[in-house]
N, CA, C and O atoms as a MOPAC input file, in Angstrom:
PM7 MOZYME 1SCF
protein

 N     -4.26700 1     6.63500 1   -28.22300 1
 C     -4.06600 1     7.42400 1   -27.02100 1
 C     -2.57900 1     7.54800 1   -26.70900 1
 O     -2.05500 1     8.54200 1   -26.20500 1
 N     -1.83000 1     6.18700 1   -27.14200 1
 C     -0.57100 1     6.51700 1   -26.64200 1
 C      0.01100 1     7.14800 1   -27.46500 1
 O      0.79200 1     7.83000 1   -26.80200 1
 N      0.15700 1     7.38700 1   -28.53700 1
 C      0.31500 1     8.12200 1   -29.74400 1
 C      0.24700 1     9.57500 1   -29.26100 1
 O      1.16400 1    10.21800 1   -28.75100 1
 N     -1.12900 1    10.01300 1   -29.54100 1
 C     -0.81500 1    11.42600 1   -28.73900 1
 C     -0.50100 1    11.71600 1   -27.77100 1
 O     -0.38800 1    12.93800 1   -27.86800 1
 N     -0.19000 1    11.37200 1   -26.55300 1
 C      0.85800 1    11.66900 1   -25.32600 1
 C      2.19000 1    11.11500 1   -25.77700 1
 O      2.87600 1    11.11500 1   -24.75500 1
 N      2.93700 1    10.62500 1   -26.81600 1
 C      4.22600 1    10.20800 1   -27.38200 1
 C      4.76100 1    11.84500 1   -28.19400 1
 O      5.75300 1    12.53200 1   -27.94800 1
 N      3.35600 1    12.11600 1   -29.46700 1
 C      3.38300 1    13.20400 1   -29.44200 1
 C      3.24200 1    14.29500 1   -29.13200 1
 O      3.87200 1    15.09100 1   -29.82800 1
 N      2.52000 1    14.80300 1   -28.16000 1
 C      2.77900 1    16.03400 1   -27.34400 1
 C      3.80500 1    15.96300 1   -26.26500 1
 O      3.85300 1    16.90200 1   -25.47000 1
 N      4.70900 1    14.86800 1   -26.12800 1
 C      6.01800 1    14.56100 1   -25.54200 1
 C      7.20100 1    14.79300 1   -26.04800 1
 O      8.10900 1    15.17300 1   -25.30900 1
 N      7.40700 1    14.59300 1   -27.48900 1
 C      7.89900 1    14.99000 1   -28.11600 1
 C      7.93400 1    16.69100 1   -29.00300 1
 O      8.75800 1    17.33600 1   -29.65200 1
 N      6.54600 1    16.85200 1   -28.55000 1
 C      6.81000 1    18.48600 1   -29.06000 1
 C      7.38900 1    19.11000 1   -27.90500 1
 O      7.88600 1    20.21100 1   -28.14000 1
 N      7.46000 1    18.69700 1   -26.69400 1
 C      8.13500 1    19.54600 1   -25.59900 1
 C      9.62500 1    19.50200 1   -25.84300 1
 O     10.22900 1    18.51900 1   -26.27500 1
 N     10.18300 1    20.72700 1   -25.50600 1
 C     11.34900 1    21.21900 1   -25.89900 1
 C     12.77900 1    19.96600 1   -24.71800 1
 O     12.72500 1    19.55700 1   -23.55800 1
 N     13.36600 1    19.87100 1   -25.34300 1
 C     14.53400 1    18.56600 1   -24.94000 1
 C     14.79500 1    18.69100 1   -23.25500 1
 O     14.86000 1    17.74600 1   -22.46800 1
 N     14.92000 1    20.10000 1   -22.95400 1
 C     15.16200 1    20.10300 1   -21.72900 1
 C     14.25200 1    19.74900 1   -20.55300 1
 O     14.55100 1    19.42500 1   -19.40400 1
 N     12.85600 1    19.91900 1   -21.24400 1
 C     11.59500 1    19.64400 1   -20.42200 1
 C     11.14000 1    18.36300 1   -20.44200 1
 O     10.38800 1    17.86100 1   -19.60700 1
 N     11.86200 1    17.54300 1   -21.94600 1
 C     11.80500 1    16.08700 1   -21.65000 1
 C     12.20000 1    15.41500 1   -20.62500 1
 O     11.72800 1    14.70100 1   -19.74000 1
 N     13.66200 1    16.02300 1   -21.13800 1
 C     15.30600 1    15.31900 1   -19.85900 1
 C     14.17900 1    15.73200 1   -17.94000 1
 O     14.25800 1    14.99300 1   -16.95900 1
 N     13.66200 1    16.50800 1   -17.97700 1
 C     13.18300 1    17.04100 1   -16.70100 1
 C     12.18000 1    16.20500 1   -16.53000 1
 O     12.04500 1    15.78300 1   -15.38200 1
 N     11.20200 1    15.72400 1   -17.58000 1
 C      9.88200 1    14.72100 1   -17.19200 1
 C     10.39600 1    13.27000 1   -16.76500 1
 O      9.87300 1    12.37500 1   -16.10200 1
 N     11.83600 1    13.41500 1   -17.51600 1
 C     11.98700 1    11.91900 1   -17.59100 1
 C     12.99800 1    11.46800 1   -16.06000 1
 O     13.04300 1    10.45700 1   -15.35900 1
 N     13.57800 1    12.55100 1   -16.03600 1
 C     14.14000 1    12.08000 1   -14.77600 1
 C     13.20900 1    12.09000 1   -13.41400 1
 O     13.61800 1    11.60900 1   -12.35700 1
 N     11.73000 1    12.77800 1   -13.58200 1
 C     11.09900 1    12.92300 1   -12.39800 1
 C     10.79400 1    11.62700 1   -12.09000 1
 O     11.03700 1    11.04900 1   -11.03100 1
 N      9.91200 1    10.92900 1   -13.66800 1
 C      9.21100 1     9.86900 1   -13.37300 1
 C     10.38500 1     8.47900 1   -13.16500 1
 O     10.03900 1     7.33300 1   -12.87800 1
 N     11.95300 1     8.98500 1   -13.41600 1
 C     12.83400 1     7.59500 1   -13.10300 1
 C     12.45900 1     7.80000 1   -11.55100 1
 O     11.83200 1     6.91500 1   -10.97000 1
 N     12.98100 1     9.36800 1   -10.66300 1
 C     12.81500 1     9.21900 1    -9.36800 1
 C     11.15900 1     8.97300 1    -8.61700 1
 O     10.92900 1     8.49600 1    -7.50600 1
 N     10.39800 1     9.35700 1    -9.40100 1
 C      9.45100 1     8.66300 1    -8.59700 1
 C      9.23000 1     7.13400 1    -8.95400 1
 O      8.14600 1     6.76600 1    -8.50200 1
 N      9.84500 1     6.21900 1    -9.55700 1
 C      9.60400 1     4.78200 1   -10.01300 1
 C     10.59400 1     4.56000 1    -8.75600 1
 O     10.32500 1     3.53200 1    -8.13400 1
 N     11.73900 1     5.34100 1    -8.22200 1
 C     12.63700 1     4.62800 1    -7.50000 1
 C     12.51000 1     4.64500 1    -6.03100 1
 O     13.01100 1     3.91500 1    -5.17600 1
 N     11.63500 1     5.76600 1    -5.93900 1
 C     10.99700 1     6.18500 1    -4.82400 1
 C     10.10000 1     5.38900 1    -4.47700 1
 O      9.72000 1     5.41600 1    -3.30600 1
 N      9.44400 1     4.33800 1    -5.54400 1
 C      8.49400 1     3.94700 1    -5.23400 1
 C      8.74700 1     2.08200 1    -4.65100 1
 O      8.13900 1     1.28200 1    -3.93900 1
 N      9.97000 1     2.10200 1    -5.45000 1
 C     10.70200 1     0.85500 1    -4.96500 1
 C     10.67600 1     1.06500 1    -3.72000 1
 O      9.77100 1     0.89700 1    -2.90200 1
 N     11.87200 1     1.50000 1    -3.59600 1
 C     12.44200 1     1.90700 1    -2.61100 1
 C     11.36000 1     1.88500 1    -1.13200 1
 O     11.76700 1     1.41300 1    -0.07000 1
 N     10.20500 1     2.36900 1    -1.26500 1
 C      9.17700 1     2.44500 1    -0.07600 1
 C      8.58300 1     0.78800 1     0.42500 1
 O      8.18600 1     0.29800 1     1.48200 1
 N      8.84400 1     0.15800 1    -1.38400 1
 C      8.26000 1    -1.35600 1    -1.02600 1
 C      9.14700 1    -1.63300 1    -0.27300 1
 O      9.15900 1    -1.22700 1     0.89000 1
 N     10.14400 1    -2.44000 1    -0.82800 1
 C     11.64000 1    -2.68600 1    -0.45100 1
 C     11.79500 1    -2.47400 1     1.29200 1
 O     12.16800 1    -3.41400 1     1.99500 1
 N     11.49700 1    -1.28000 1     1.80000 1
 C     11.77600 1    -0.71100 1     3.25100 1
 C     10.49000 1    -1.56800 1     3.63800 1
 O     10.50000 1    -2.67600 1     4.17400 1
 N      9.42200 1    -0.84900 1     3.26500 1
 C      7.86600 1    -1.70800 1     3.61500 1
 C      8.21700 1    -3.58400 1     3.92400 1
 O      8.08200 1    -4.31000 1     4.90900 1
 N      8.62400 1    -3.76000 1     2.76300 1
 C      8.91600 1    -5.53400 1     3.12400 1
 C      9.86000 1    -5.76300 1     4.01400 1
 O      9.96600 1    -6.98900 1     4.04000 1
 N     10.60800 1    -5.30200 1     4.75900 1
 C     11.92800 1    -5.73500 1     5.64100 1
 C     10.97400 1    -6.46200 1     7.04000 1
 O     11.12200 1    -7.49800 1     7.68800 1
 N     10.07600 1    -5.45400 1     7.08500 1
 C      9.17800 1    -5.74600 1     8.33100 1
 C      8.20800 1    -6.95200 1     8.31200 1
 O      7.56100 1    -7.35000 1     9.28000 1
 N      8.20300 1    -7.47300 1     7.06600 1
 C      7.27900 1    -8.47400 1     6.90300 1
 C      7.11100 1    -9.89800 1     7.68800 1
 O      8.08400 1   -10.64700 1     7.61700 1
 N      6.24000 1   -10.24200 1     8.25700 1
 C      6.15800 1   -11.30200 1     8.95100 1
 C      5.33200 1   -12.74200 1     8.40900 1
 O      4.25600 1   -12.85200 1     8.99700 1
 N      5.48600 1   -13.39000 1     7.83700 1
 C      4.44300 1   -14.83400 1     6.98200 1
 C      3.51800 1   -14.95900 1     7.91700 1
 O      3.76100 1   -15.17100 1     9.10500 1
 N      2.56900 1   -14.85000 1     7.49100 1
 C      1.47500 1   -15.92600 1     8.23200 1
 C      1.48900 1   -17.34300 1     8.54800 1
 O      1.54300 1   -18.13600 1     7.60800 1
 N      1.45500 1   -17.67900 1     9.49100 1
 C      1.42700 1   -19.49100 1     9.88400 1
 C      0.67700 1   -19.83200 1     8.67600 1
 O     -0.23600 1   -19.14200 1     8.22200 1
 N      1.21700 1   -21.22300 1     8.04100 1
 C      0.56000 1   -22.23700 1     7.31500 1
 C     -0.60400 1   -22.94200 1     7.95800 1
 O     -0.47600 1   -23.90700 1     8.71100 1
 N     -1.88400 1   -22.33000 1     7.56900 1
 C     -2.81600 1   -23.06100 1     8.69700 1
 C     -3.59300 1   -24.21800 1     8.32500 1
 O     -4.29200 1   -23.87100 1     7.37400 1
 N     -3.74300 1   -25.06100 1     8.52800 1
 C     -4.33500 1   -26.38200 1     7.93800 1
 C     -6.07900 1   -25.89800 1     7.82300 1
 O     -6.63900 1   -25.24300 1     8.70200 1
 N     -6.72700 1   -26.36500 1     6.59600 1
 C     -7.93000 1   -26.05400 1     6.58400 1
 C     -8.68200 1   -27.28000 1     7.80900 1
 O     -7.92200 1   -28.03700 1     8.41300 1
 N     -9.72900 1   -27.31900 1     7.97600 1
 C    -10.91700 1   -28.29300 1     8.53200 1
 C    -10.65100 1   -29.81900 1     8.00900 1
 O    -11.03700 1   -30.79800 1     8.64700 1
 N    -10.11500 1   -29.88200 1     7.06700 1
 C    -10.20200 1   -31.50900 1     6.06300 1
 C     -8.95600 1   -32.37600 1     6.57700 1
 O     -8.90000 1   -33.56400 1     6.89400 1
 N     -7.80200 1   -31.19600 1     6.54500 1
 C     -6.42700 1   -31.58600 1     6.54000 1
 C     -5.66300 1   -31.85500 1     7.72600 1
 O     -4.43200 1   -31.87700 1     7.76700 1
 N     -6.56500 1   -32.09000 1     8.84000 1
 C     -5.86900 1   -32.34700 1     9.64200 1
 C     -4.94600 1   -33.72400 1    10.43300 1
 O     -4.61000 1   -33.94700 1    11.59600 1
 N     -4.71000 1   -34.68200 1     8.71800 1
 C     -3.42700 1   -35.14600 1     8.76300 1
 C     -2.16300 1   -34.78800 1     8.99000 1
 O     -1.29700 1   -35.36700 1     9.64600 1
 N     -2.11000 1   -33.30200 1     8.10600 1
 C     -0.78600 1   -32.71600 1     7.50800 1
 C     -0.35800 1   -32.39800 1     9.07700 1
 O     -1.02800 1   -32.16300 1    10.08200 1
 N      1.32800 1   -32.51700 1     8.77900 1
 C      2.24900 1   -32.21100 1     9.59500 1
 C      2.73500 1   -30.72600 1     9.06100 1
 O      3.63600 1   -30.26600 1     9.76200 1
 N      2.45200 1   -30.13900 1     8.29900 1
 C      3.26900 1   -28.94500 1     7.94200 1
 C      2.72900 1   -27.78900 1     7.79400 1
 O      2.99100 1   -26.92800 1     6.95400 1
 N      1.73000 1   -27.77900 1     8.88500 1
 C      0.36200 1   -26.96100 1     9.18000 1
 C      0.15500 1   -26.58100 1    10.54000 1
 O      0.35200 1   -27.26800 1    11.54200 1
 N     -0.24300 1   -25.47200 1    10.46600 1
 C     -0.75700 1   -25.08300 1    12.23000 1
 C     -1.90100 1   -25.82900 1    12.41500 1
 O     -2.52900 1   -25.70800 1    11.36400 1
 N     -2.44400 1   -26.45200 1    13.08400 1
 C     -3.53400 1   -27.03000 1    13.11700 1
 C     -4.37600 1   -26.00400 1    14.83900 1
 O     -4.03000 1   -25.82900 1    16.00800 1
 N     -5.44300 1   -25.65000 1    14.05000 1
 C     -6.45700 1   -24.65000 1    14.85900 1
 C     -7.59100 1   -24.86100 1    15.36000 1
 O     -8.50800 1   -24.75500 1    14.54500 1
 N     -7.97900 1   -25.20900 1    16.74500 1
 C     -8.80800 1   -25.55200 1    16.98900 1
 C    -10.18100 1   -24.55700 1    17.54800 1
 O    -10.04900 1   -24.11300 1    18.68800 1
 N    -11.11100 1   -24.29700 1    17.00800 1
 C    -11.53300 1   -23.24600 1    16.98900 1
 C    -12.62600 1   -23.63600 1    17.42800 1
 O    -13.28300 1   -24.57600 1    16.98300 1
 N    -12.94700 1   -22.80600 1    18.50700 1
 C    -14.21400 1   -22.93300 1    19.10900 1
 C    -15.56400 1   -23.26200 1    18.88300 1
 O    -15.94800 1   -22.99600 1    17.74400 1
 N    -16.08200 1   -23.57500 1    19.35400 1
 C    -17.49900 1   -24.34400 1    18.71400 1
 C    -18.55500 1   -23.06900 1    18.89400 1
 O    -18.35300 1   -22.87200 1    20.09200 1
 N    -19.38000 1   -22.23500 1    18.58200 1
 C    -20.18100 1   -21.06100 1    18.60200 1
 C    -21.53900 1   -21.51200 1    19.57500 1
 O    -22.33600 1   -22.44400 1    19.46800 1
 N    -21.44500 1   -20.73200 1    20.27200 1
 C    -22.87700 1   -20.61000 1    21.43900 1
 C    -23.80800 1   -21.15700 1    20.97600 1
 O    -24.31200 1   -20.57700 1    20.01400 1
 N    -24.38800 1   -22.34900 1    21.37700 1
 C    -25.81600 1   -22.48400 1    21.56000 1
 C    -26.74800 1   -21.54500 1    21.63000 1
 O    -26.88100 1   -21.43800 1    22.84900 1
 N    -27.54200 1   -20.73300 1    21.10800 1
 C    -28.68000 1   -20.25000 1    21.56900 1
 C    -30.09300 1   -21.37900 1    21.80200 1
 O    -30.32600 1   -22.38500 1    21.13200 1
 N    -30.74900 1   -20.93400 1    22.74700 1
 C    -31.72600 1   -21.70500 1    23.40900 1
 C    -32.87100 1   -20.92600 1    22.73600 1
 O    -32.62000 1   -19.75200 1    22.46800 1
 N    -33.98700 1   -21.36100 1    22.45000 1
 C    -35.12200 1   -20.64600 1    21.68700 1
 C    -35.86800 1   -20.25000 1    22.84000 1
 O    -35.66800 1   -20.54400 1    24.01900 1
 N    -36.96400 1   -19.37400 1    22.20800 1
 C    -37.44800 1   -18.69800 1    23.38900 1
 C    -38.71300 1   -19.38100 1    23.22900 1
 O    -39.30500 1   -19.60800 1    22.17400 1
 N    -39.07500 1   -19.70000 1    24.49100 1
 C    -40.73700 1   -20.10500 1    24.98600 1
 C    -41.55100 1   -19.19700 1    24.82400 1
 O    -41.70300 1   -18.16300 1    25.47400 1
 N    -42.27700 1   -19.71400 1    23.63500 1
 C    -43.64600 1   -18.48300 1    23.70300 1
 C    -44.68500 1   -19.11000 1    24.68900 1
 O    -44.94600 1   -20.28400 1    24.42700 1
 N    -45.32300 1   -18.58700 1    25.74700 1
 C    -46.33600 1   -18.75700 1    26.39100 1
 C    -47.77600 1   -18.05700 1    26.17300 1
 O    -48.71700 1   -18.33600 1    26.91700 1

């Protein structure tokens, strides 16, 4: 497969190469470039201690609510 898209790349005439090849440098840089901006904003997530670990000092430690009781229903 890569073979024939190498060769029908090469049958295109030099100038239409130089033209494919510089599109796909600017869209590779374009594409940086969006991460790059994208990551500036990035914020880590707290290190959160699982359920087990709540020795560790180098952990958010989360105390998370205990879930509703439901009461069963009386069949009469």
């Amino acid at each position: 497969m890569a073979r024939a898209g190498s060769k029908a790349f090469q049958a295109l005439p030099t100038p239409v190469q130089l033209v494919l090849l510089a599109a796909a440098l600017l869209a590779g840089m374009v594409g940086c470039s969006a991460a790059w901006v994208d990551q500036q904003s990035y914020v880590p997530a707290p290190n959160i201690c699982r359920a087990h670990e709540t020795w560790r000092t180098d952990c958010v430690q989360v105390q998370r609510p205990a879930p509703p009781v439901q009461q069963a229903e009386v069949v009469r």
